[in-house]
N, C-alpha and C positions, 0 to 999 in steps of 0.2 A: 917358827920359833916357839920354844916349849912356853907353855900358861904361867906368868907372872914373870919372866925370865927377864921381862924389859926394865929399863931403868925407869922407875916411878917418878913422877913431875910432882910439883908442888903448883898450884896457880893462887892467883889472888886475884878476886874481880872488883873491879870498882865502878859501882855506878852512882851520878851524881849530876847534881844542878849548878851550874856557874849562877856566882852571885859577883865575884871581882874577880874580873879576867884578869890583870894584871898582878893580882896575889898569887892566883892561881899559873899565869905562867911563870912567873917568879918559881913557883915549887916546881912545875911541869920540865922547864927549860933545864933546869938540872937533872932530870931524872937518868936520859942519857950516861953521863959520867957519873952518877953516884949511884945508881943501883947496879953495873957489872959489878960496883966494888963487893958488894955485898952477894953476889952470886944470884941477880936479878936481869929479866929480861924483857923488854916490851914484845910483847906476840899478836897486840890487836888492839886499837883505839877507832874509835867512831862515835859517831852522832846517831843518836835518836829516831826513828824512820818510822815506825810503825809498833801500835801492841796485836799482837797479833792473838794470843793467849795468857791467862793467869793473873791473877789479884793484884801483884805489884802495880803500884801506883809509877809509871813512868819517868824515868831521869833521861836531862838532855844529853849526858853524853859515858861511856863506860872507857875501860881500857882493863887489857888484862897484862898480869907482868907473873911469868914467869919463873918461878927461884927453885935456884938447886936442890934446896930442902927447905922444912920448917924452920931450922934451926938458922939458915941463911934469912929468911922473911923475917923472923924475932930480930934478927940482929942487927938489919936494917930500921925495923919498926921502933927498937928499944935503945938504940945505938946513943948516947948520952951528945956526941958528936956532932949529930947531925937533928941539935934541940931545935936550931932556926930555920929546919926544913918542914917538918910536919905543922905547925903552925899558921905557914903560908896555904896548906892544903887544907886544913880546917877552915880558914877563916875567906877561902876565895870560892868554897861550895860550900852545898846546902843540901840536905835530905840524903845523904853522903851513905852509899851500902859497900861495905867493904866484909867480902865474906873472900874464906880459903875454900880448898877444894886438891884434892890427893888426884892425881891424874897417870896418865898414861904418855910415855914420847910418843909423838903422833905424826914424827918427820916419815915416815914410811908405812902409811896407813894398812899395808900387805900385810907387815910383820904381826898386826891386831888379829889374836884370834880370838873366838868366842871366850874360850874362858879366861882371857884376859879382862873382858866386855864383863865376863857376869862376875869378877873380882868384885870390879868397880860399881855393879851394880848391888851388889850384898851387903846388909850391914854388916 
């Protein structure tokens, strides 16, 4: 596959401290049905195991979601709609790292070629 020809992902990673489990699944338990609406997708959640390298300061648990683009992620994050959802996620973690990241489809790790790899490593 020619260099940069793949469809570019958007991710969002979240990593954070439960402080109330039940606020916290009160937002989590919905994520499911309100983030397709928005062109959003879970691709990875887990617990905390080990730091193995780097300064960050360790949170118990991460998940990463997926969205078609930035403009999908805005519009989940800003969406006026959806005021009683983000609240439950502020107020049920704590020390909360919510960064983006431009990615690569990675459903067929073959089709990555190098200069795909050094796109994404280039400013």
């Amino acid at each position: 596959m020619p260099a940069n020809s793949q469809k570019k992902k958007f991710y969002a990673l979240n990593m954070f401290d439960v402080v109330d489990v039940e606020k916290y699944l009160a937002y989590f338990s919905r994520l499911p049905e309100v983030a397709p609406q928005y062109g959003g997708r879970m691709v990875a959640f887990g617990r905390f195991r080990d730091s193995v390298a780097g300064e960050l300061a360790p949170r118990q648990v991460l998940f990463v979601v997926e969205w078609e683009s930035e403009e999908a992620f805005k519009s989940f994050r800003d969406d006026p709609d959806l005021a009683d959802l983000h609240p439950l996620r502020e107020s049920g973690a704590a020390s909360y790292v919510w960064q983006t990241f431009d990615g690569l489809d990675m459903s067929d790790p073959a089709d990555v070629s190098l200069d795909d790899v050094l796109a994404v490593l280039k400013p």
